[in-house]
N, C-alpha and C positions, 0 to 999 in steps of 0.2 A: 499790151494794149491798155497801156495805165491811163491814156488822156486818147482824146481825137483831135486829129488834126484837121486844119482846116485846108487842106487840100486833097480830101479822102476822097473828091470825084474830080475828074478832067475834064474842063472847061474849054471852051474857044480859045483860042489865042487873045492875048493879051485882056482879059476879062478874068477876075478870080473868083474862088469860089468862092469865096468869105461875100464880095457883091451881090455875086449871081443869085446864091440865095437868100441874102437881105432882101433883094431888089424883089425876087419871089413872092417872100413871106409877106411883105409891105403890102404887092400886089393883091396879093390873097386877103389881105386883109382890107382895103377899098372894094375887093370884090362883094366881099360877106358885107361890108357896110352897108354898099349899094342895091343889091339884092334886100337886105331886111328891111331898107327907109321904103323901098317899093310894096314889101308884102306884107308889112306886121298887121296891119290893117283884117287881113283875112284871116287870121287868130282868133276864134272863138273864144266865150269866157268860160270858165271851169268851176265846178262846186263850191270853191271859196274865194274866188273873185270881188263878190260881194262882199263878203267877210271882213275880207283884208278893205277894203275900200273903208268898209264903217270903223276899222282899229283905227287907221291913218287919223278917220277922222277924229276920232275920240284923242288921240294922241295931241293933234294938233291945238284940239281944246285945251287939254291941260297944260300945256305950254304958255299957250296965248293968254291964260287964267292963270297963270303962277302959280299953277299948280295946286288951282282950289277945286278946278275940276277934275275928280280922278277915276273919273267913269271908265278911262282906258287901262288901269291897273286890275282892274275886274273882270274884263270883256271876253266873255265865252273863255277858252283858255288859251287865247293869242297873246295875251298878257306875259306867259310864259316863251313866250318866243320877242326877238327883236321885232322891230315896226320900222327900218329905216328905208327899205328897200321902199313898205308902202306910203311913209311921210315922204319922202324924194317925189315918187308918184302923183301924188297928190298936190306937192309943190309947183312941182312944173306946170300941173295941170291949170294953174291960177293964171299961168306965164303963155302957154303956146293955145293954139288956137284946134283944139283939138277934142274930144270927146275923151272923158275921164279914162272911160276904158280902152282907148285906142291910147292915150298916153301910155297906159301901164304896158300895154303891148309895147310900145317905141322904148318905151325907160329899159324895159328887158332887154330890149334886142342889142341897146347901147352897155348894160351891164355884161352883157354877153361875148361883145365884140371885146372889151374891156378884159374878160379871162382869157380869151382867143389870144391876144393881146399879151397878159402876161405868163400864158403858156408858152408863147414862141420864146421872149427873152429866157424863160426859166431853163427851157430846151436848149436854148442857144447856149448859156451860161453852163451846163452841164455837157451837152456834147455837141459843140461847136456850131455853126451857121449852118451846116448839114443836119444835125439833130435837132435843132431847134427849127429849120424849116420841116421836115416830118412830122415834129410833135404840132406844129400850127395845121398842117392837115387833115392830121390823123384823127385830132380834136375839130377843125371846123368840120368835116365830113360826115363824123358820127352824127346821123339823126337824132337818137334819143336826147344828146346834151344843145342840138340845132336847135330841134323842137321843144326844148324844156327852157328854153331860155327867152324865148318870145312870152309865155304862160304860165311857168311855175315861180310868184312868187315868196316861195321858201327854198326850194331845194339849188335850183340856178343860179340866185346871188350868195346862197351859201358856198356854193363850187366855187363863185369866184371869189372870195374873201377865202378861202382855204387853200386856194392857188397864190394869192398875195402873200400869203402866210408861208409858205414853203420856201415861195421865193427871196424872204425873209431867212429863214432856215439856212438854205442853199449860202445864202452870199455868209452870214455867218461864221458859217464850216470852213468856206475860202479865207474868209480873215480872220480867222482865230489866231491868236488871242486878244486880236484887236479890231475888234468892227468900227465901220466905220460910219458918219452920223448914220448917213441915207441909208443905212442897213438897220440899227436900230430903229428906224422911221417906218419901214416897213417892215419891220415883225412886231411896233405896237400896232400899226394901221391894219397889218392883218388880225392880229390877233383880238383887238378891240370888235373889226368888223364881222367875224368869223364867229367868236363868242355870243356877240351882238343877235348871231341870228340864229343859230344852233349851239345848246349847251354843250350838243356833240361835240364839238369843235374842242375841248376838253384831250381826246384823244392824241392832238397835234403832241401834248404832252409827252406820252407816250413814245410816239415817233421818235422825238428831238433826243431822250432818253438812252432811249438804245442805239438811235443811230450813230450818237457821238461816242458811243463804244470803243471804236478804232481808234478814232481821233484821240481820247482820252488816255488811252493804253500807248498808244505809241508818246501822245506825252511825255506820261512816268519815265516811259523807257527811258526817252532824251535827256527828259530836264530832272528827273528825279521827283518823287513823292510832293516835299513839301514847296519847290518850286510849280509844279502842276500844279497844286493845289491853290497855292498866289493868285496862276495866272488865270482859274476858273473862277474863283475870286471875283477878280477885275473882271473879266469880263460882266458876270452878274451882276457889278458896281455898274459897269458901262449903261449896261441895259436896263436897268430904273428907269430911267425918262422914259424909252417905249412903252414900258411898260407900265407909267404912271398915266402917258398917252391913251395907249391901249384903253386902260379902264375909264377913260373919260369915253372913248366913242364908244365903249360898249355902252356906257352909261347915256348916253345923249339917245343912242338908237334904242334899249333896251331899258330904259329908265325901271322898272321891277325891281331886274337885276340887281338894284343898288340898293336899295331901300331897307333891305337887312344881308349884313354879309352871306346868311344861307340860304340867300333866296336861289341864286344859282345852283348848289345845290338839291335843294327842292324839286326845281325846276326837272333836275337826273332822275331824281327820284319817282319823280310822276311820271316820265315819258318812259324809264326803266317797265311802266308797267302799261296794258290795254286801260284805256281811259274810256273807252266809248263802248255801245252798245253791240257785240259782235255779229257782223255780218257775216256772210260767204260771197267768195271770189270764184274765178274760175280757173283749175291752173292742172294743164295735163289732162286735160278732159275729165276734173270732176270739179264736182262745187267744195268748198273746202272753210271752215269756218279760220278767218285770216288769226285769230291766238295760235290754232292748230298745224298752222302750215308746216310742212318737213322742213329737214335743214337742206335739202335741194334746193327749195326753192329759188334764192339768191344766184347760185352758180348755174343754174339753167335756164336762168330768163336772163345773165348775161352773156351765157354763152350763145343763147339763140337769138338776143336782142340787137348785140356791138356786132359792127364791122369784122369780118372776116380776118383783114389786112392787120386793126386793131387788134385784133385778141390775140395772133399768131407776135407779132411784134411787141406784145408787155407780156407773154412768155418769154421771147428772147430776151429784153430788158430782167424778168429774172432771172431767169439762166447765166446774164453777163452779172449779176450781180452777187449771186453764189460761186462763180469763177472766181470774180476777184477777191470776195473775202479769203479764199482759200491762197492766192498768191502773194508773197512776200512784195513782190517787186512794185506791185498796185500801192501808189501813196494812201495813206490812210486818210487825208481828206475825202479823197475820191471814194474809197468804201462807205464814210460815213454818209457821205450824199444821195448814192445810189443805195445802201441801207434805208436811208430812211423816208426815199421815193418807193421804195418798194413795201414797206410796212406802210404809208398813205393809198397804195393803191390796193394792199390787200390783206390788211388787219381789219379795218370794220367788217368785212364780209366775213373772215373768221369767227369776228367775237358773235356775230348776228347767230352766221350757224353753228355754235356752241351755245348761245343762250335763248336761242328760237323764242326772239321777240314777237308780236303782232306784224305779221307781214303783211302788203296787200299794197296796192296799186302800182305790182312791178316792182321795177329799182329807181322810183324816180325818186325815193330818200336817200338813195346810195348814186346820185349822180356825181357828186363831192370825189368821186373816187376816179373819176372821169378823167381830169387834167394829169393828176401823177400817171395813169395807167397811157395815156399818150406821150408823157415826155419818157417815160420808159421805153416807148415804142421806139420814137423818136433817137434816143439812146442809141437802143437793139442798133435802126438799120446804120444808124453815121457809124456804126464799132463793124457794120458789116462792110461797108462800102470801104474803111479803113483798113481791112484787112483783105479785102479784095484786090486794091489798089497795090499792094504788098505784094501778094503772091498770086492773082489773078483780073491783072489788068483791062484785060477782053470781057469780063464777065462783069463788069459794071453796067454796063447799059442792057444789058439782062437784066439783073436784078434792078434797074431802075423803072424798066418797065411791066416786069410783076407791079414793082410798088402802085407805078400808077396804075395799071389793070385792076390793084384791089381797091385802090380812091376810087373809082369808075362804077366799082358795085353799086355801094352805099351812097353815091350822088346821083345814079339813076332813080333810084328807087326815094331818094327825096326829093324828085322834081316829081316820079310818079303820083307819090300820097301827098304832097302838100294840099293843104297846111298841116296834116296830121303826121309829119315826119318823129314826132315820140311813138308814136306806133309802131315802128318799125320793128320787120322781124326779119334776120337774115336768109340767105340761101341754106345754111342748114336745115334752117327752122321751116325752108321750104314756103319764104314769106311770108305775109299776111294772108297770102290763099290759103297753106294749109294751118296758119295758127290760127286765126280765127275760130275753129270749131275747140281749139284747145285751151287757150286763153284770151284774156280782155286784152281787147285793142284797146279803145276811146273811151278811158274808164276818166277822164278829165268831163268828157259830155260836148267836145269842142265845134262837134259835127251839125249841132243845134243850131248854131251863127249858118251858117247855110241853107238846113233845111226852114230856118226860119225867114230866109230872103226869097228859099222858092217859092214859100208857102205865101208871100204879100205879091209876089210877082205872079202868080197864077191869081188871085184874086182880083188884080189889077186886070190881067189878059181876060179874066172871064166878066170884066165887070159887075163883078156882084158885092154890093152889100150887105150889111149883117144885119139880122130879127131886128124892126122895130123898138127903138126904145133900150138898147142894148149894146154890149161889143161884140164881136167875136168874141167866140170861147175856144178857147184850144187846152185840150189835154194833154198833159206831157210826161214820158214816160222817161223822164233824167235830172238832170238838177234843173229848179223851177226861174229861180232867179235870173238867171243867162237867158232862159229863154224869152222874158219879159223882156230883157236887155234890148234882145237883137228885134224882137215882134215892134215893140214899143206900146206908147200909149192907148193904140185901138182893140187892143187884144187882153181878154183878161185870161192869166194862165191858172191851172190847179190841177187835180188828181181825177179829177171827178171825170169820166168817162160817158158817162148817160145822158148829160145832160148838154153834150160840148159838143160843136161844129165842125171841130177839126182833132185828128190824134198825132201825135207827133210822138217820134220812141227811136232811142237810140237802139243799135243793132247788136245789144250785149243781150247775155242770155236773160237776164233778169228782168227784160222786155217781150211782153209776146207778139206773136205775129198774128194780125185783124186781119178778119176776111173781107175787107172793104177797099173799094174803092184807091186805088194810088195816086197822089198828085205828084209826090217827090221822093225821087232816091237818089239819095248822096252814095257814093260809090269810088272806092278807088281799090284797084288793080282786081276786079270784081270782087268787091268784098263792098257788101252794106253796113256805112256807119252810123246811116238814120235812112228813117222814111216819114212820110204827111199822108196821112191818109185823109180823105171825107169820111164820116160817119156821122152825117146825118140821114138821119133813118133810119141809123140803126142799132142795133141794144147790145151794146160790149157792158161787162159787168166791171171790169178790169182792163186794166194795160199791163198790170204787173204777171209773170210766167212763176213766178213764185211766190210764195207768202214773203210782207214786209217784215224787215228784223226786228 
């Protein structure tokens, strides 16, 4: 099973598969389009929403100043991170007719579709029109990488510059010892974009390293010692331009970056370490201060988080990728490919639990890991259907329709919780009903944009007006800024409890529950993500169920 072929399932008459599933993937992919331009809108903002909004802007100053203003080299410590995702953002915002934060939702959902996008090719490119439509599934389906890509922007457009970046890799491998332009184009554009926005991205190193192991060894074998060595050579002559590329857009996006060669370094060295004030999270049913977390951590919230279908499938994808190292007959491109998809989807999780970094809000830092762990999947089932095809021709349409049975899980359950499809917990985890008491769902605060349209909408239905002389006050027990966002100008937000009209509190533990009056609860699959209470009247000393960090 050195390669898949692309007739690994049986098709209608006169219709191939190599079509069939193009025609698929395409479709699935106008589908995800059409669905996001419909719903980004209902995307709450999250704790750094704001944040990023004010880098963009400071970025854009020093550009537009040539660079006399460099208020954005300094800013909180975004500075150490790329800004391209949020000057794009902010760009557009100039251009479409749209409210600032409703663009960054749309720019997302378009960066999103973009990895969905070059996940299929990468799939397809590795295990033919069959695995490459899987991997486009496997990945639109998964909630957590759905829902992160509408509102995370750090971790979501990092995914997809690390997917660009492989897919750079991948064609590479195929044309060693000669790539060709469009392949060095895209491993500087990945690699430029990917650095740009996580220093992390460093690790790809790694990957390219060992995975050309095979490829390099079988070299020698061929061409002998110092003819290999020519021809690695040449290719790293080839690859300069990308790679002169490369540091230009990391440079345009991540302008720091460049300003002394160690700054990127720096950069490892700071995020190497907890930078902020430690909090506790909630994870297994205890509070847990996030420096201290276990090295479970990571492998239990993706084993209770991803898709069923997903996880069983990028163990198959390892399992096919420890077969063929082991087989002679396996060309050594193909080891090096599937090496080094398998080290992208599960070396960062190794080194994390081996060096039990600061853990905490989930795996949405470790989404990056998302696309390789899908065309892996994707891999698995085309090597399954190709061998089926071989020696059990009747048992295809079986296994095709396990496949879809386990798409079917993870797309019920994100039409159930939308918009809060990063939430998601799977059927082991016994969903969001029973994880809820064990860990944080809506630790982003996204639930807010909601309870803060129930909270003007019953104000409206009740017709009442706020104290002479005043706004509304509303107390908020999550990130403040968003909820300003969604309230707007009549409403003024803060901590202060005693003195406020209204309590708003997300439904994480670190919020308590008032004995007052209820206007609104947000709620999906009965699980509360927020509520609005009335409290006037009445003397809450607190919203917080614990002491602040």
């Amino acid at each position: 099973m050195s390669s898949i072929t692309t007739a690994a399932i049986d098709t209608p008459v006169r219709r191939s598969v190599e079509r069939t599933c193009d025609d698929l993937a395409i479709l699935a992919l106008v589908v995800v389009s059409i669905v996001a331009s419909f719903t980004f809108r209902d995307y709450g903002l999250g704790w750094d929403d704001y944040t990023h909004a004010e880098y963009a802007d400071l970025l854009l100053k020093m550009y537009g100043s040539g660079f006399t203003d460099t208020g954005a080299l300094s800013f909180a410590n975004l500075y150490m991170y790329g800004g391209g995702f949020d000057m794009a953002a902010a760009l557009l915002h100039k251009i479409i007719p749209l409210e600032l934060f409703e663009t960054r939702r749309l720019l997302g959902a378009i960066v999103g579709v973009i990895g969905l996008g070059v996940t299929w090719r990468l799939g397809r490119r590795v295990a033919g029109p069959v695995g490459g439509l899987a991997a486009l599934l496997l990945l639109a389906l998964c909630p957590t990488f759905y829902g992160h890509m509408f509102m995370n922007p750090k971790d979501a457009p990092f995914a997809v510059a690390m997917v660009i970046l492989m897919l750079g890799l991948v064609r590479l491998a195929q044309e060693y010892p000669n790539p060709s332009a469009r392949t060095v184009l895209i491993l500087g554009l990945g690699a430029g974009c990917a650095i740009g926005c996580r220093i992390l991205a460093g690790l790809t190193l790694i990957y390219a390293v060992i995975g050309f192991m095979p490829l390099w060894i079988e070299d020698v074998r061929t061409n002998g010692v110092r003819e290999s060595a020519h021809r690695l050579l040449h290719v790293l002559y080839v690859l300069l331009p990308g790679l002169a590329f490369g540091y230009l857009v990391m440079g345009l996006i991540w302008p720091w970056s460049i300003l002394e060669p160690a700054n990127p370094l720096r950069a490892l060295t700071y995020f190497s370490h907890f930078f902020e004030k430690p909090w506790k999270e909630m994870f297994d049913g205890a509070m847990i201060s996030v420096p201290d977390m276990p090295w479970s951590y990571l492998p239990t919230l993706f084993a209770l988080q991803l898709p069923e279908v997903l996880l069983s499938l990028t163990f198959g994808g390892i399992a096919l990728t420890i077969m063929s190292l082991s087989r002679d007959t396996v060309p050594a491109r193909r080891k090096t490919i599937l090496l080094m998809l398998t080290f992208a989807a599960t070396l960062p999780l190794v080194i994390a639990m081996v060096k039990r970094p600061a853990l905490y809000n989930g795996i949405r830092h470790f989404i990056f890991v998302l696309p390789p762990m899908a065309v892996l999947g994707g891999t698995a089932f085309a090597a399954l259907m190709d061998w089926l095809r071989v020696n059990h021709r009747g048992a295809q349409a079986a296994a095709v329709a396990v496949f879809s049975f386990g798409l079917m899980l993870p797309t019920a359950e994100m039409i159930r919780l939308h918009p809060y499809q990063y939430t998601h917990f799977n059927y082991i985890a016994g969903t969001v009903r029973q994880a809820d008491a064990l860990y944080m769902l809506d630790y982003w605060g996204l639930a807010l944009k909601q309870a803060s349209d129930a909270l003007r909408e019953q104000i409206v239905e009740r017709q009442e007006s706020p104290p002479a002389g005043r706004k509304w006050k509303v107390a908020v027990c999550g990130p403040q800024r968003p909820a300003q966002v969604a309230l707007g100008p009549d409403f003024t937000i803060g901590w202060d409890s005693q003195s406020a009209d209204f309590a708003m509190t997300l439904g994480e533990f670190y919020c308590k529950g008032l004995t007052a009056p209820v206007i609104a609860e947000i709620k999906r699959d009965d699980v509360v993500f927020a509520k609005v209470y009335d409290i006037r009247g009445s003397s809450i000393s607190s919203l917080l169920a614990i002491p602040a960090p």
